[in-house]
C-alpha positions as CSV (number, residue, x, y, z in Angstrom):
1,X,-180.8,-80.0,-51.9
2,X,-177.5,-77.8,-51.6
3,X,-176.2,-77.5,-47.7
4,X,-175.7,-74.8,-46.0
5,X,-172.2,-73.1,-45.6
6,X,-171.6,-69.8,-43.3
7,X,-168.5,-67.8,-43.2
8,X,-167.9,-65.5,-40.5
9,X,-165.5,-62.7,-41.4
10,X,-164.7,-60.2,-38.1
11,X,-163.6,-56.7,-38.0
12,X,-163.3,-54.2,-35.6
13,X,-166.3,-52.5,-36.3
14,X,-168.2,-54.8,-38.7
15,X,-169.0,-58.5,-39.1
16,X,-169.6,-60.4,-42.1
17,X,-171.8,-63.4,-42.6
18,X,-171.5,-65.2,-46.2
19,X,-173.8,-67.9,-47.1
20,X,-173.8,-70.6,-49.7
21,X,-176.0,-72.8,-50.9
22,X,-179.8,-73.0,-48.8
23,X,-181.2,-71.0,-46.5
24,X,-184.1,-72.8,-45.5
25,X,-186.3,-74.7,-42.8
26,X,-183.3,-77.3,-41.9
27,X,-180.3,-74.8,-42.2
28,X,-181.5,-71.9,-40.5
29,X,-180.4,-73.2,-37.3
30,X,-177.1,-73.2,-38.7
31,X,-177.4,-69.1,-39.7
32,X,-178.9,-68.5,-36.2
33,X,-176.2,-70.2,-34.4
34,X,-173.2,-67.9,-36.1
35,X,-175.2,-65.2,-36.2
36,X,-176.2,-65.6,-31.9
37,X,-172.9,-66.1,-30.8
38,X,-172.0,-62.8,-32.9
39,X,-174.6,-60.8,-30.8
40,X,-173.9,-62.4,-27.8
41,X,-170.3,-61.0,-28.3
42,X,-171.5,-57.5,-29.0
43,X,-171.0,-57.4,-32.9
44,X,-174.0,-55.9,-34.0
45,X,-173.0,-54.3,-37.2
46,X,-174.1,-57.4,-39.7
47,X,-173.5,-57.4,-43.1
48,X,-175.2,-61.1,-44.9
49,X,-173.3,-61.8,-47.9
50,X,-176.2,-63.7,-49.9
51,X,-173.7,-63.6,-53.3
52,X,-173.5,-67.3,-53.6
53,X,-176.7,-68.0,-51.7
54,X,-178.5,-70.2,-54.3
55,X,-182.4,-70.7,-52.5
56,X,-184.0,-69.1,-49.4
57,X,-187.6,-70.1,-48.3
58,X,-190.0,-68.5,-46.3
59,X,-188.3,-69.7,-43.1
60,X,-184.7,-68.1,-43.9
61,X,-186.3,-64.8,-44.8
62,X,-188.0,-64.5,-41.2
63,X,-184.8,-65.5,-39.7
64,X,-183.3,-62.4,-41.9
65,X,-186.1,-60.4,-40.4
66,X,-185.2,-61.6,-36.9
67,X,-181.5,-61.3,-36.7
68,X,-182.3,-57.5,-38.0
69,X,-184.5,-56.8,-35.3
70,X,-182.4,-58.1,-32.6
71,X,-179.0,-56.4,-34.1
72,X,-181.1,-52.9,-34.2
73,X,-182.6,-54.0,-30.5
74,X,-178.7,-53.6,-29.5
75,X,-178.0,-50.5,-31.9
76,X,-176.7,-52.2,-34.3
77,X,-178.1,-52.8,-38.1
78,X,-177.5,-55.8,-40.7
79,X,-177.1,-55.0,-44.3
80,X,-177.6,-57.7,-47.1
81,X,-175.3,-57.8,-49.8
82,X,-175.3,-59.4,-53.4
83,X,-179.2,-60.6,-53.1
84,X,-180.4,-62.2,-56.3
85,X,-181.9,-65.1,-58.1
86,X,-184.5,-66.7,-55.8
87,X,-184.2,-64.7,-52.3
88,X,-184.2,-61.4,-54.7
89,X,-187.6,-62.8,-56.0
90,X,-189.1,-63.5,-53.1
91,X,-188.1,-60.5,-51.2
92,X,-189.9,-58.5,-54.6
93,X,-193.0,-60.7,-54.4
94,X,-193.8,-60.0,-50.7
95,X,-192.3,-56.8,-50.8
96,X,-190.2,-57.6,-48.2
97,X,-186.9,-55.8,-49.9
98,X,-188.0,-52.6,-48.6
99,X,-187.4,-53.8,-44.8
100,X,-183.5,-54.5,-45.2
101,X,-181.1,-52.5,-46.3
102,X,-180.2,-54.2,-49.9
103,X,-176.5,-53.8,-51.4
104,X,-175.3,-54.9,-54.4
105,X,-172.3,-56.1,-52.8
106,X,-170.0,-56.2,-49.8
107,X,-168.0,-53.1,-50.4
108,X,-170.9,-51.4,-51.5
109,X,-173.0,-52.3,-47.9
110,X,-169.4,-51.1,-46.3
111,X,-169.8,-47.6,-48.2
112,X,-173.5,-46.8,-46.9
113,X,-173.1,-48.3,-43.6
114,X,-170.3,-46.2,-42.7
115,X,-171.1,-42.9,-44.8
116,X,-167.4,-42.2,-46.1
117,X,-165.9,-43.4,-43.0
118,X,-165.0,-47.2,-44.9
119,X,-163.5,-49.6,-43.0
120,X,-161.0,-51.6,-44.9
121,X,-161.1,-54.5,-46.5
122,X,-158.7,-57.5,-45.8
């Protein structure tokens, strides 16, 4: 079993949350906890960077599903970025991909969200 790392990167008009390794029953709490005290802070404008994100189980998918909700509750939106391999998979087999917004990467999540208006990148 890999652990869980989360990297918050903040910007002025975006967040973004990178994960490695497992997103699953015992490290969601982990993923909720960043991802709460972002909200709670009024940065609602997610972007998950799943690049290096190696498993995701049904319980780190709902908690994708939840953290969307709750960023649109409070007009904002999550994107994911770089989703392959396993959570790729799974979103295909329960056709959960077409409920998020899926980018191939971080830049590319930056170019949609923000429709030619692109905030830059450190």
């Amino acid at each position: 079993m890999t652990r869980l790392s989360v990297t918050v990167s903040g910007h002025p008009q975006y967040s973004v949350v990178s994960l490695t390794g497992d997103l699953d029953k015992l490290t969601v709490p982990q993923f909720e906890e960043a991802v709460a005290e972002l909200l709670t802070r009024g940065h609602v404008r997610i972007i998950v960077d799943t690049a290096n994100l190696e498993f995701c189980d049904s319980t780190g998918v709902w908690t994708l599903l939840t953290t969307m909700r709750r960023a649109y509750e409070q007009n904002g939106w999550l994107r994911l970025a770089g989703v392959h391999g396993f959570l790729g998979r799974l979103l295909e087999l329960t056709r959960l991909g077409a409920a998020f917004p899926i980018d191939s990467d971080v830049p590319e999540s930056l170019r949609r969200a923000f429709e030619g208006s692109v905030p830059a990148l450190p």
